[in-house]
Structure formats: structure tokens, C-alpha cells
PQR file with spaces between the fields and no chain letter, atoms N, CA, C, O and H, PARSE charges and radii, in Angstrom:
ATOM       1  N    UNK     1    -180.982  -31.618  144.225 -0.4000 1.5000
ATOM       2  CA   UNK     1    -180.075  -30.637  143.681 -0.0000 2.0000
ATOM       3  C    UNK     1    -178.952  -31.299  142.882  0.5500 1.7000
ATOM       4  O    UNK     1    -178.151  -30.623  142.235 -0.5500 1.4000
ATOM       5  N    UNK     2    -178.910  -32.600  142.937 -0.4000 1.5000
ATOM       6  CA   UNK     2    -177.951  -33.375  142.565 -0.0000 2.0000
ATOM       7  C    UNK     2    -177.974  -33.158  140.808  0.5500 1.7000
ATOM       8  O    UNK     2    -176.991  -33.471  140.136 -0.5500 1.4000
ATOM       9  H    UNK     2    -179.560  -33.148  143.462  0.4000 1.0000
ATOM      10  N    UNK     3    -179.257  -32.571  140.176 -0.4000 1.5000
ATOM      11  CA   UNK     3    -179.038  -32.536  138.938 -0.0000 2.0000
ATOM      12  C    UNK     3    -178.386  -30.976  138.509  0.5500 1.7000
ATOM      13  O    UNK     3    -177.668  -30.829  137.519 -0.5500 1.4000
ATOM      14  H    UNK     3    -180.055  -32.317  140.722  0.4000 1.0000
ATOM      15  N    UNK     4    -178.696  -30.072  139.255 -0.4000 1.5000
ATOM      16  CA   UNK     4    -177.990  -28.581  139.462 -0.0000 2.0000
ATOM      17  C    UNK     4    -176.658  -28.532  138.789  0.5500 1.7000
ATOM      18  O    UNK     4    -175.685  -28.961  139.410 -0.5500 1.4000
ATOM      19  H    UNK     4    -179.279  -30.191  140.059  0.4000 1.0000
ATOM      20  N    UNK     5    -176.505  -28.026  137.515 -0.4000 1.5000
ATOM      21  CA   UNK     5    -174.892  -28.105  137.046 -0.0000 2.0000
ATOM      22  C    UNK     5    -174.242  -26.519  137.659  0.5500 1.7000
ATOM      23  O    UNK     5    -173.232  -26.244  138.307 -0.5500 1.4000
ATOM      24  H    UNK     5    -177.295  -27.677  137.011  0.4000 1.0000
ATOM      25  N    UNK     6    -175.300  -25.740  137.131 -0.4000 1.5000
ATOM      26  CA   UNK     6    -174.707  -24.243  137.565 -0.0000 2.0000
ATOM      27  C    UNK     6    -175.680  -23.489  138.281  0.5500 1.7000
ATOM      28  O    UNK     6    -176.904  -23.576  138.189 -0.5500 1.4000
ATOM      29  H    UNK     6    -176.121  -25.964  136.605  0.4000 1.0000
ATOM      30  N    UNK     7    -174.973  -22.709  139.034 -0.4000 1.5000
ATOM      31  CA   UNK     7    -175.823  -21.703  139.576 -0.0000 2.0000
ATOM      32  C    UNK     7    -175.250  -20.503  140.208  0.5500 1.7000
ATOM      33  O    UNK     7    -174.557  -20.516  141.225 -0.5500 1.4000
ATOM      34  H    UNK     7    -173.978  -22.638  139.109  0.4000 1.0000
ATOM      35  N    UNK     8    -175.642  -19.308  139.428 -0.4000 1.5000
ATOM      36  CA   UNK     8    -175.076  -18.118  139.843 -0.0000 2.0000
ATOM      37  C    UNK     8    -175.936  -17.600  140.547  0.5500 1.7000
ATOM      38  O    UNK     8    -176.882  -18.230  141.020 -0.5500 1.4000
ATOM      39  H    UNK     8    -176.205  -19.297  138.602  0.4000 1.0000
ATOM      40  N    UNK     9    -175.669  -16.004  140.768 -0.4000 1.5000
ATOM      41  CA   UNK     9    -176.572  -15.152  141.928 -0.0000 2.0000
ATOM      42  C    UNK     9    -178.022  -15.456  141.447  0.5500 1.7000
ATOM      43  O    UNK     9    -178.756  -15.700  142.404 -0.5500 1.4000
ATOM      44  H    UNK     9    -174.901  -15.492  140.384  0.4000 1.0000
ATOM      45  N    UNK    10    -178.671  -15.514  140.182 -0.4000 1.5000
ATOM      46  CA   UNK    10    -180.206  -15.602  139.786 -0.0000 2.0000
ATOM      47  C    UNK    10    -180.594  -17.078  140.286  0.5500 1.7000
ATOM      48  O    UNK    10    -181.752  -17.171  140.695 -0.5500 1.4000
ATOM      49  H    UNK    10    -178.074  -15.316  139.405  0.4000 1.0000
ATOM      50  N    UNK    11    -180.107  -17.809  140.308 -0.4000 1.5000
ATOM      51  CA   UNK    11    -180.179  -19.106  141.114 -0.0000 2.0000
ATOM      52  C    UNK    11    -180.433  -19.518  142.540  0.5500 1.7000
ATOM      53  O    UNK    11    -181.186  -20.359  143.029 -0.5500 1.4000
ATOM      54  H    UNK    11    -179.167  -17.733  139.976  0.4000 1.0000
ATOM      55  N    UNK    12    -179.476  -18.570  143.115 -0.4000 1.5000
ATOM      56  CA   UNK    12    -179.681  -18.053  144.509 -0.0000 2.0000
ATOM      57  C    UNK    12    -180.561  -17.525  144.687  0.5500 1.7000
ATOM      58  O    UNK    12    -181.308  -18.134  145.453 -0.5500 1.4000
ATOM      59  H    UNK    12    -178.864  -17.886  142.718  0.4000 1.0000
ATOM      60  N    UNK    13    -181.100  -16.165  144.195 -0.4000 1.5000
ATOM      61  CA   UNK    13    -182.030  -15.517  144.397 -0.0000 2.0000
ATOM      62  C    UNK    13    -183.175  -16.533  144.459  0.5500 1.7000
ATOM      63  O    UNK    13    -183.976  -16.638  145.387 -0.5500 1.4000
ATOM      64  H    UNK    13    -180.493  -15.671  143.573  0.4000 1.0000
ATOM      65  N    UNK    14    -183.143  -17.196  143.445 -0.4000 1.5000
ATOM      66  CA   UNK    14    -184.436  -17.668  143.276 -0.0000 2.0000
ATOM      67  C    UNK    14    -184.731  -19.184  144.518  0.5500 1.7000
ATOM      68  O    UNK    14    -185.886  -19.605  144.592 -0.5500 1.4000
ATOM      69  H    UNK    14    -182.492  -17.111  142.691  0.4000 1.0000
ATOM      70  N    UNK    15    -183.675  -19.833  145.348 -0.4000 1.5000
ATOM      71  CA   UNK    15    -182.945  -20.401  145.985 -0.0000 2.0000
ATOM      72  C    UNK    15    -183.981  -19.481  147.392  0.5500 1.7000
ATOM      73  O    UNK    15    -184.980  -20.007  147.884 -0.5500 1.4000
ATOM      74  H    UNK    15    -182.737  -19.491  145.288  0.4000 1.0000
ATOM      75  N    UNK    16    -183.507  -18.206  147.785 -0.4000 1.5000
ATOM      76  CA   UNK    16    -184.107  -17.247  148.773 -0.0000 2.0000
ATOM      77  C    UNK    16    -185.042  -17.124  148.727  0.5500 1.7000
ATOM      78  O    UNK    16    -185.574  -17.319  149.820 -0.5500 1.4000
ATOM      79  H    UNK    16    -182.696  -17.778  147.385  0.4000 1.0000
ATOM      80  N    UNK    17    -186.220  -16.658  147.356 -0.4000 1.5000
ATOM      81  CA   UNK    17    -187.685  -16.840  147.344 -0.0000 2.0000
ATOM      82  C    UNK    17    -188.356  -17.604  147.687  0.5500 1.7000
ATOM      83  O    UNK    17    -189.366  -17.510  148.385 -0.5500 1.4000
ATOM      84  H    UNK    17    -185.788  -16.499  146.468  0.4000 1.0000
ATOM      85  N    UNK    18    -187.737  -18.707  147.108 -0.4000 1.5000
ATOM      86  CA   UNK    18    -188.678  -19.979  147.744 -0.0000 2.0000
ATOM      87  C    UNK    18    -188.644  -20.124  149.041  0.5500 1.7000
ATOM      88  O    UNK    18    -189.607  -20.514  149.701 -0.5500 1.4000
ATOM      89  H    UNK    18    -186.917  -18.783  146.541  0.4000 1.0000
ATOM      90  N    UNK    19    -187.533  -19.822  149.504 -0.4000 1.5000
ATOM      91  CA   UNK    19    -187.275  -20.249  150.950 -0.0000 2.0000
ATOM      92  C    UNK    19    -188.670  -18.701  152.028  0.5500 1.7000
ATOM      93  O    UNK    19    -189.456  -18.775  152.972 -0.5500 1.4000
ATOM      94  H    UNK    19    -186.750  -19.505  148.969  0.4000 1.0000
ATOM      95  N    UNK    20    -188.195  -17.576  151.074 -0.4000 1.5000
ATOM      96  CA   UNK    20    -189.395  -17.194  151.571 -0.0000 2.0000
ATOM      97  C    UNK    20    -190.421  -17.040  152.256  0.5500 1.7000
ATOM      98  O    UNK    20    -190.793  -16.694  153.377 -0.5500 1.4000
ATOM      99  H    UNK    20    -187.556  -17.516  150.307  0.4000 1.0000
ATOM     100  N    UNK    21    -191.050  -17.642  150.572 -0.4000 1.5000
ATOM     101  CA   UNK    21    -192.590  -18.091  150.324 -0.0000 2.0000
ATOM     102  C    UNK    21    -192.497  -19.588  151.275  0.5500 1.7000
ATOM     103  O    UNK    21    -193.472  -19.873  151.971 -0.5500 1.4000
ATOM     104  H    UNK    21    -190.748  -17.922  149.661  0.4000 1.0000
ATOM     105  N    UNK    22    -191.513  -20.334  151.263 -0.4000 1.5000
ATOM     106  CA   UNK    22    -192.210  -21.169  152.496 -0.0000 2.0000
ATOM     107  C    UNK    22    -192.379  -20.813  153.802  0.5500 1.7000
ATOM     108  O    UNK    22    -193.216  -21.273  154.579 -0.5500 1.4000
ATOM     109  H    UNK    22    -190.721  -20.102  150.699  0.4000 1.0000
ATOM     110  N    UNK    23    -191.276  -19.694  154.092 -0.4000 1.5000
ATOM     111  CA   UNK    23    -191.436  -19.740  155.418 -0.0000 2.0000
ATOM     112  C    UNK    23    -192.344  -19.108  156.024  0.5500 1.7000
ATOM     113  O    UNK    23    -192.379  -19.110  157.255 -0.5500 1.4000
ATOM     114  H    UNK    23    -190.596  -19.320  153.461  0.4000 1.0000
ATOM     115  N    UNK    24    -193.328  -18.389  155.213 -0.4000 1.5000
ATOM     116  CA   UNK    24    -194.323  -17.370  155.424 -0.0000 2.0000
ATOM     117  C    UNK    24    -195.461  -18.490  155.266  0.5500 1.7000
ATOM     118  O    UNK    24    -196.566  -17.960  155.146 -0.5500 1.4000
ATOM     119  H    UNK    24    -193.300  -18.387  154.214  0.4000 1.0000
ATOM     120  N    UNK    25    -195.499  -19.888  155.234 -0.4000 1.5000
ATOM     121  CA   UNK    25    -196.468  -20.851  154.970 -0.0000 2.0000
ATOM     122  C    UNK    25    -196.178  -21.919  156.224  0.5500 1.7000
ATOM     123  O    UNK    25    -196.707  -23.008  156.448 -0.5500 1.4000
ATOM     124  H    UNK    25    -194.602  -20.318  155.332  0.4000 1.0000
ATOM     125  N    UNK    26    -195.240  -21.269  156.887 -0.4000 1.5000
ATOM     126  CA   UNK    26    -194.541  -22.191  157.901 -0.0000 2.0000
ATOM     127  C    UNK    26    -193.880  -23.101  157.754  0.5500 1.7000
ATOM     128  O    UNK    26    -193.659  -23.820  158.728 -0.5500 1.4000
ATOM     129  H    UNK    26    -194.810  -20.384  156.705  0.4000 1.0000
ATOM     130  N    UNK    27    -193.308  -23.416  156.456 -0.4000 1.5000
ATOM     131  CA   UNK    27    -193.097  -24.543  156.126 -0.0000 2.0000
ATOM     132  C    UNK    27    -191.248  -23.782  155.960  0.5500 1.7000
ATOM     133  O    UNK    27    -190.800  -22.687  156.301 -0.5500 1.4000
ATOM     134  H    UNK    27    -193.487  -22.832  155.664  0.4000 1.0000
ATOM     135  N    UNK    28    -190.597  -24.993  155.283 -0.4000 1.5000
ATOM     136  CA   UNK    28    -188.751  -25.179  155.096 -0.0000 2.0000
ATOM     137  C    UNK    28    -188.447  -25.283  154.086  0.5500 1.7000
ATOM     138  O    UNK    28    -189.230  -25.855  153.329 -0.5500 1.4000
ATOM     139  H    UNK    28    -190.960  -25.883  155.006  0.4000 1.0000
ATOM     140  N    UNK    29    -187.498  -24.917  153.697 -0.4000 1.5000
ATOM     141  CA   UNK    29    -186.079  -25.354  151.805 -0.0000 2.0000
ATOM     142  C    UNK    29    -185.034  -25.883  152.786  0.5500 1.7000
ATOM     143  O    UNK    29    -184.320  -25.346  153.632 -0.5500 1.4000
ATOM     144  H    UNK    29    -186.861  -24.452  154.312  0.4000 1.0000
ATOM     145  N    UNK    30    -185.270  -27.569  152.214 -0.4000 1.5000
ATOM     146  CA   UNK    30    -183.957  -28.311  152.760 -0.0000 2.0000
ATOM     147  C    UNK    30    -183.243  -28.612  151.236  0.5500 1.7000
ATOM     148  O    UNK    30    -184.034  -29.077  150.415 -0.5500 1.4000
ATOM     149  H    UNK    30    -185.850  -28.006  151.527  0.4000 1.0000
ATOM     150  N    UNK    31    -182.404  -28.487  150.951 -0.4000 1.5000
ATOM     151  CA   UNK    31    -181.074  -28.635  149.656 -0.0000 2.0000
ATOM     152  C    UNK    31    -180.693  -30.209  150.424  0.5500 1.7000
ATOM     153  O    UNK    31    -180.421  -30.654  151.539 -0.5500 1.4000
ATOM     154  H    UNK    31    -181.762  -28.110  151.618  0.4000 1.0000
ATOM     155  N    UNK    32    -180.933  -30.819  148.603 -0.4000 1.5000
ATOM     156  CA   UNK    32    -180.255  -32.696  149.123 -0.0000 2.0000
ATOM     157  C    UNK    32    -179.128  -32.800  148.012  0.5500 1.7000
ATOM     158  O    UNK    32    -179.052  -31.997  147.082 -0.5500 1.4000
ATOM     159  H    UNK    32    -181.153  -30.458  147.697  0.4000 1.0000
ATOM     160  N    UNK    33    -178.795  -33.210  148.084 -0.4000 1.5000
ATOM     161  CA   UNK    33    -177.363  -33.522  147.583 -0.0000 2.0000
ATOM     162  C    UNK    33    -177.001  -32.741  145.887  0.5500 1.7000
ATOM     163  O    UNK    33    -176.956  -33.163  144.731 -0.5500 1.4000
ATOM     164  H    UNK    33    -178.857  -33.862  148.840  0.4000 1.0000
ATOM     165  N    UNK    34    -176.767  -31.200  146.675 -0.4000 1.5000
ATOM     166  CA   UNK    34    -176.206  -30.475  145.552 -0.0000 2.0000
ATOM     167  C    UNK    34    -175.079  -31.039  144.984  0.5500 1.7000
ATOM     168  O    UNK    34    -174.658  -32.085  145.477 -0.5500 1.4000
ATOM     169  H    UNK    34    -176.804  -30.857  147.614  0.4000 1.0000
ATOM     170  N    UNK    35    -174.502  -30.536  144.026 -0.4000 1.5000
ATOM     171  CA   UNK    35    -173.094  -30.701  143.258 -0.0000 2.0000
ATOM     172  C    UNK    35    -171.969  -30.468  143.936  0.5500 1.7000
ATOM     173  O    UNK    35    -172.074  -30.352  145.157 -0.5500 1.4000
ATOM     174  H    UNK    35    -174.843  -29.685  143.625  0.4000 1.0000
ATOM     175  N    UNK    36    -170.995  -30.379  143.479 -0.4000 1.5000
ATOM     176  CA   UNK    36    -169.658  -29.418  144.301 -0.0000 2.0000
ATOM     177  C    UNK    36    -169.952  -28.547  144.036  0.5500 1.7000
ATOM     178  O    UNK    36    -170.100  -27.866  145.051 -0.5500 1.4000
ATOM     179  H    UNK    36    -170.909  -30.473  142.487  0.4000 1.0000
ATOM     180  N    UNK    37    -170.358  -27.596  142.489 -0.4000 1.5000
ATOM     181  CA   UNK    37    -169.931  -26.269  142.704 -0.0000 2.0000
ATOM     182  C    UNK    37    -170.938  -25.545  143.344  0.5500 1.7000
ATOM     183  O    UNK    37    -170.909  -24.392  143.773 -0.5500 1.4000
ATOM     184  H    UNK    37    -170.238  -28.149  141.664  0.4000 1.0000
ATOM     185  N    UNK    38    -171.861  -26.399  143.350 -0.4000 1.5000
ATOM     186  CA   UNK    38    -173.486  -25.657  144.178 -0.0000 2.0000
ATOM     187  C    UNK    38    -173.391  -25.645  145.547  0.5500 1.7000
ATOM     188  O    UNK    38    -174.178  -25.013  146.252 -0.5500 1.4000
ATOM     189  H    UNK    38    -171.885  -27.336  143.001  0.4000 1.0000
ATOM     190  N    UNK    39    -172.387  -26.367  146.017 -0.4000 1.5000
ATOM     191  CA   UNK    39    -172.262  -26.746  147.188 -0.0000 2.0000
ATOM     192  C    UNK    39    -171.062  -25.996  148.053  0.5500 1.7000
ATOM     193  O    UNK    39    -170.940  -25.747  149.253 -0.5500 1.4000
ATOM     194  H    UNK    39    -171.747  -26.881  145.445  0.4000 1.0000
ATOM     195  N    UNK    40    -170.275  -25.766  146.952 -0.4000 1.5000
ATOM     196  CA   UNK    40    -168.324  -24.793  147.312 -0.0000 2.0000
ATOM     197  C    UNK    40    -169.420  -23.313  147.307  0.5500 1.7000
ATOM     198  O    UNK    40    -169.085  -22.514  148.181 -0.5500 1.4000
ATOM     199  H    UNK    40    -170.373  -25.968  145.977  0.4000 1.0000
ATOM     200  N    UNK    41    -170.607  -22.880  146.486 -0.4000 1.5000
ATOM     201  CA   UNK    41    -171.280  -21.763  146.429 -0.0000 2.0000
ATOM     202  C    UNK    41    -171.941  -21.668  147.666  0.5500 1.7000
ATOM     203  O    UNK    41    -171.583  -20.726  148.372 -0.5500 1.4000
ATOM     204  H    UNK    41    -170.879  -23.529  145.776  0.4000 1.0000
ATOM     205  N    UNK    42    -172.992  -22.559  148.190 -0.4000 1.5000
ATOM     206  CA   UNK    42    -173.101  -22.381  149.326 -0.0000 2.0000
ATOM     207  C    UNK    42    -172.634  -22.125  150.632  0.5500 1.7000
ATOM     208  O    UNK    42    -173.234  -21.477  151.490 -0.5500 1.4000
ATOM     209  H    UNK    42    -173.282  -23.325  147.617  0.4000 1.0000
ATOM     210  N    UNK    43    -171.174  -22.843  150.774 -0.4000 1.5000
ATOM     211  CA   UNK    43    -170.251  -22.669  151.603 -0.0000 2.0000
ATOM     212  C    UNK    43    -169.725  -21.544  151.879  0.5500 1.7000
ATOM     213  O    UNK    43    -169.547  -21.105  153.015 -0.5500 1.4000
ATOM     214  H    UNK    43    -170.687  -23.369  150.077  0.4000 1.0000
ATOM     215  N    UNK    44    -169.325  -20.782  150.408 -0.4000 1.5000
ATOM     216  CA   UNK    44    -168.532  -19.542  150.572 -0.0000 2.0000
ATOM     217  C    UNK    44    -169.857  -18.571  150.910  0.5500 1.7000
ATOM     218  O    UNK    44    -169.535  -17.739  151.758 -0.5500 1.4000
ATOM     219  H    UNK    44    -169.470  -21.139  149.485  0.4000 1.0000
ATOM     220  N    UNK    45    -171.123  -18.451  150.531 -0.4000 1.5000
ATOM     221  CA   UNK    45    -172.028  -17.660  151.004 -0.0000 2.0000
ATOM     222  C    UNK    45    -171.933  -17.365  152.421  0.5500 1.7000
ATOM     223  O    UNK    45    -171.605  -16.315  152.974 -0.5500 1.4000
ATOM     224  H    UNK    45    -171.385  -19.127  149.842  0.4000 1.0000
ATOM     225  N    UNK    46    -172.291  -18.520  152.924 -0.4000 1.5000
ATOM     226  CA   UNK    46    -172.732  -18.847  154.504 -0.0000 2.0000
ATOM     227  C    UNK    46    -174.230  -19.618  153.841  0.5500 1.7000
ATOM     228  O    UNK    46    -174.666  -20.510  154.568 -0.5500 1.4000
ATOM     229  H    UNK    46    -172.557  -19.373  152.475  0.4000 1.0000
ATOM     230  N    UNK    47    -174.848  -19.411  152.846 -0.4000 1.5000
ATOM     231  CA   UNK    47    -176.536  -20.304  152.684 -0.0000 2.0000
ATOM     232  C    UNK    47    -176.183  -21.775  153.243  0.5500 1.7000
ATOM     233  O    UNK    47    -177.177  -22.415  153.586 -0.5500 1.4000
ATOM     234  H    UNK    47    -174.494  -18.686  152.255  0.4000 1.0000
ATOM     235  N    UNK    48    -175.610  -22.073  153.313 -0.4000 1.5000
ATOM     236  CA   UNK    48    -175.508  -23.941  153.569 -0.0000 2.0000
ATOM     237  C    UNK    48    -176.314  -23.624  155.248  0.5500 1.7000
ATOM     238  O    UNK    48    -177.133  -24.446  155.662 -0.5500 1.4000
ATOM     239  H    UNK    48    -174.803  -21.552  153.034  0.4000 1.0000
ATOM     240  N    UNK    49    -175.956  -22.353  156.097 -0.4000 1.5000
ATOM     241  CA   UNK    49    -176.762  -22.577  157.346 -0.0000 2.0000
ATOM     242  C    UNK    49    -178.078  -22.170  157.280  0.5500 1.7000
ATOM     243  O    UNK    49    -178.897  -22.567  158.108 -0.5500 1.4000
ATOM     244  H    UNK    49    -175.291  -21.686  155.761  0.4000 1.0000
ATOM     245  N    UNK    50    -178.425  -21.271  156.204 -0.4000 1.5000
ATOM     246  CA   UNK    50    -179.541  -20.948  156.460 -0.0000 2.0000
ATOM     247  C    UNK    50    -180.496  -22.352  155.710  0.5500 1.7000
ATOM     248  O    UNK    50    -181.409  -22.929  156.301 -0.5500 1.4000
ATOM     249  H    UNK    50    -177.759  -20.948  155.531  0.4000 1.0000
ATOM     250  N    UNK    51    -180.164  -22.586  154.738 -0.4000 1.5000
ATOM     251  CA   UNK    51    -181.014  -23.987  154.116 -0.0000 2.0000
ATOM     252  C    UNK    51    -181.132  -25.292  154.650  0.5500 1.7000
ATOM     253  O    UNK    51    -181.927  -26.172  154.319 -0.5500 1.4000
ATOM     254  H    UNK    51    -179.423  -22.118  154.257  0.4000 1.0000
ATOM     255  N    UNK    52    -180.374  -25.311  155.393 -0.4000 1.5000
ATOM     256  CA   UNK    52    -179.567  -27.022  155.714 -0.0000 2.0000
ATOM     257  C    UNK    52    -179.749  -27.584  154.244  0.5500 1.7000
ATOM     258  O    UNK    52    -180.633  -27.487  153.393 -0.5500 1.4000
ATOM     259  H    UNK    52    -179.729  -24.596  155.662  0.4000 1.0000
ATOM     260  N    UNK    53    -178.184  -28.388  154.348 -0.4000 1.5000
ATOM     261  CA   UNK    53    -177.659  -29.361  153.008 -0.0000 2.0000
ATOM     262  C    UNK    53    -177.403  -30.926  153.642  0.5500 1.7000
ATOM     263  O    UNK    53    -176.542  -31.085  154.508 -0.5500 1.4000
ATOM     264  H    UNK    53    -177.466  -28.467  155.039  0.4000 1.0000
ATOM     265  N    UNK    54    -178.003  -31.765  153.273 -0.4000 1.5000
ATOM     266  CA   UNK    54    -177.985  -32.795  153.330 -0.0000 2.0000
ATOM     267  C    UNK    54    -177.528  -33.635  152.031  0.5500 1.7000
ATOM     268  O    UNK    54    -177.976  -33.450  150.900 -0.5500 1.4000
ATOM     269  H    UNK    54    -178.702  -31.636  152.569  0.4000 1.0000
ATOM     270  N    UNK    55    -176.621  -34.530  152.368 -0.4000 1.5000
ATOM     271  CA   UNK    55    -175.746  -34.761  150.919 -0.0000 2.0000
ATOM     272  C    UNK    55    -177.145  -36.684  150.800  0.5500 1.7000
ATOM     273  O    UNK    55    -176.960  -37.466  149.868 -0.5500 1.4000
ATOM     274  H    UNK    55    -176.256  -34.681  153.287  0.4000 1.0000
ATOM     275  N    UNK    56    -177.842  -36.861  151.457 -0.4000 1.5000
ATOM     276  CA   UNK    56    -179.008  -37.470  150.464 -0.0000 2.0000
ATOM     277  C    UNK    56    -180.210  -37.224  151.028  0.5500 1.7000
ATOM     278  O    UNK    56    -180.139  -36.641  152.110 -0.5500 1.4000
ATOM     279  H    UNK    56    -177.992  -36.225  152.214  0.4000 1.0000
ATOM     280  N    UNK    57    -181.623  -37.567  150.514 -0.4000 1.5000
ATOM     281  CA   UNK    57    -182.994  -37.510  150.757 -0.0000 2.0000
ATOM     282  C    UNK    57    -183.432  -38.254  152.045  0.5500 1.7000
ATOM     283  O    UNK    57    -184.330  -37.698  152.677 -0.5500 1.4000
ATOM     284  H    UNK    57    -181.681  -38.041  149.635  0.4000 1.0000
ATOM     285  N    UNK    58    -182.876  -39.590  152.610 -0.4000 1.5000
ATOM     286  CA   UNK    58    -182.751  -39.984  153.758 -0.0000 2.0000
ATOM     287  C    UNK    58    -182.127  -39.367  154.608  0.5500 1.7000
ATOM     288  O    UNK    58    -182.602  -39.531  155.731 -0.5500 1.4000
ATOM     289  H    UNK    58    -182.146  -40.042  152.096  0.4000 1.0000
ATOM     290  N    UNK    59    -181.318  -38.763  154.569 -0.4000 1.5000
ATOM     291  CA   UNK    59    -180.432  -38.140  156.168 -0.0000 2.0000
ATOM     292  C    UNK    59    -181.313  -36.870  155.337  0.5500 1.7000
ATOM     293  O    UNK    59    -181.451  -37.501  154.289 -0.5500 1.4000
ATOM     294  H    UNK    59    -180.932  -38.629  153.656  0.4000 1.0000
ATOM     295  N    UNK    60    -181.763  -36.002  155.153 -0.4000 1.5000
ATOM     296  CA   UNK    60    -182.842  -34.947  155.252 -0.0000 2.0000
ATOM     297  C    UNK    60    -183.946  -34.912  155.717  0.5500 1.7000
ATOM     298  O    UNK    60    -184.342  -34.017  156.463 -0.5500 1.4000
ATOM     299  H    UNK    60    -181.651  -35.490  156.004  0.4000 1.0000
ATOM     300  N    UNK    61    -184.828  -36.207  155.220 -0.4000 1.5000
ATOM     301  CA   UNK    61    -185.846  -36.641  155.880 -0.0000 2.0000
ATOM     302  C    UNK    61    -185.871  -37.205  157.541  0.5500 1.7000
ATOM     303  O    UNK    61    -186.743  -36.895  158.353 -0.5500 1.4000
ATOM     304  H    UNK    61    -184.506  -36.934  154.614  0.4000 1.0000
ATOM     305  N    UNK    62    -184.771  -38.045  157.797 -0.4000 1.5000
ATOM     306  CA   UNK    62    -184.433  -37.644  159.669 -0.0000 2.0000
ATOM     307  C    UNK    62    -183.968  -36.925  160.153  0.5500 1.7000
ATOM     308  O    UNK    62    -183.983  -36.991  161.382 -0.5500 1.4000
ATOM     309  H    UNK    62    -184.063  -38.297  157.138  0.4000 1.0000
ATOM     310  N    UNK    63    -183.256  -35.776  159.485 -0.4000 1.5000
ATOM     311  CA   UNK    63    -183.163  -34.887  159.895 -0.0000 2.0000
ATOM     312  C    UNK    63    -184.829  -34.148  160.465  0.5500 1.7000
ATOM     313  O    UNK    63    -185.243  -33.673  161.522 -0.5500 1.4000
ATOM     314  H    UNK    63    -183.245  -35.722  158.487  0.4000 1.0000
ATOM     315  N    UNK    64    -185.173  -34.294  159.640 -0.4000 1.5000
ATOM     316  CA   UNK    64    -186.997  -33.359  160.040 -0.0000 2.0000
ATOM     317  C    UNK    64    -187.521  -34.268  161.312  0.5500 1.7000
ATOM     318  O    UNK    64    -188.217  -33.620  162.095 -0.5500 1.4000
ATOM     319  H    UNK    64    -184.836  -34.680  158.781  0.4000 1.0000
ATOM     320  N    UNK    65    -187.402  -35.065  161.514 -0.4000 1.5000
ATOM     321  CA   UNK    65    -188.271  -36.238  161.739 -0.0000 2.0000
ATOM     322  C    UNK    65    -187.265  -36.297  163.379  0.5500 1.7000
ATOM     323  O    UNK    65    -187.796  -36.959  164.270 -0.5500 1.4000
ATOM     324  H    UNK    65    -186.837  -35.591  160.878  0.4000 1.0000
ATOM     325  N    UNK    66    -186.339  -35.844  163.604 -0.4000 1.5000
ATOM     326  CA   UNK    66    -185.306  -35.827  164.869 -0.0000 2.0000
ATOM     327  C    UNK    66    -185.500  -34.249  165.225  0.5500 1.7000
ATOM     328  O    UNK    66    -184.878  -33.799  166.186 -0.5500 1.4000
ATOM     329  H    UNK    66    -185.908  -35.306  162.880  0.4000 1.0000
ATOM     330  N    UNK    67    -186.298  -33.461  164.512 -0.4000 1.5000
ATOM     331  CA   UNK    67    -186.904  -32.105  165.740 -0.0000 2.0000
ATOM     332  C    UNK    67    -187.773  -32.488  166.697  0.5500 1.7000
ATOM     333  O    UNK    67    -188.197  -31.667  167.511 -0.5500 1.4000
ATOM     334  H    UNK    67    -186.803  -33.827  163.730  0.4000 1.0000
């Protein structure tokens, strides 16, 4: 997410679909090291709990790997 400059509600939305369509595959949307403002957006939502945000690709990946 680190390349993410903007993202408004169509971003999100599309952010929720995926998350979705994975979870109906059993599978997860983990977010790795969004921006600030992708990240101040998530915060003020509440999405930062439903996605988990991991600020890199290593602490995401043990994150999975420590269920």
C-alpha cells in the first residue's frame, strides 16, 4: 500500500470487496505499509481492525504465521 497516494470512499469500497471475495474463499486482506493519509483514513473509519495494518511485509507475514 506503500505506493497508495489517495484514496477516497471508491477506494475503500473497493478495499471491502476484495476483502469480501476473500473471505468467502476463506482466505484474508492484510494492508502493509499504507501511507499516512491511507492510514489517518483507516484509523478514523475503524477499517485498520477489520483489515489488520502492518507498517511492513515481514511483521505481516508473522503475523499469519503466529495464529
Amino acid at each position: 500500500m506503500a505506493e497508495v497516494a489517495f484514496c477516497d470512499s471508491t477506494g475503500m469500497q473497493a478495499l471491502l470487496a476484495a476483502r469480501t471475495a476473500m473471505l468467502g474463499r476463506g482466505r484474508t486482506v492484510r494492508l502493509v505499509a499504507p501511507g499516512q493519509q491511507l492510514a489517518r483514513l483507516l484509523r478514523i473509519t475503524g477499517l485498520e481492525q477489520i483489515f489488520g495494518v502492518y507498517p511492513d511485509r515481514q511483521t505481516a507475514l508473522r503475523a499469519l504465521t503466529e495464529r
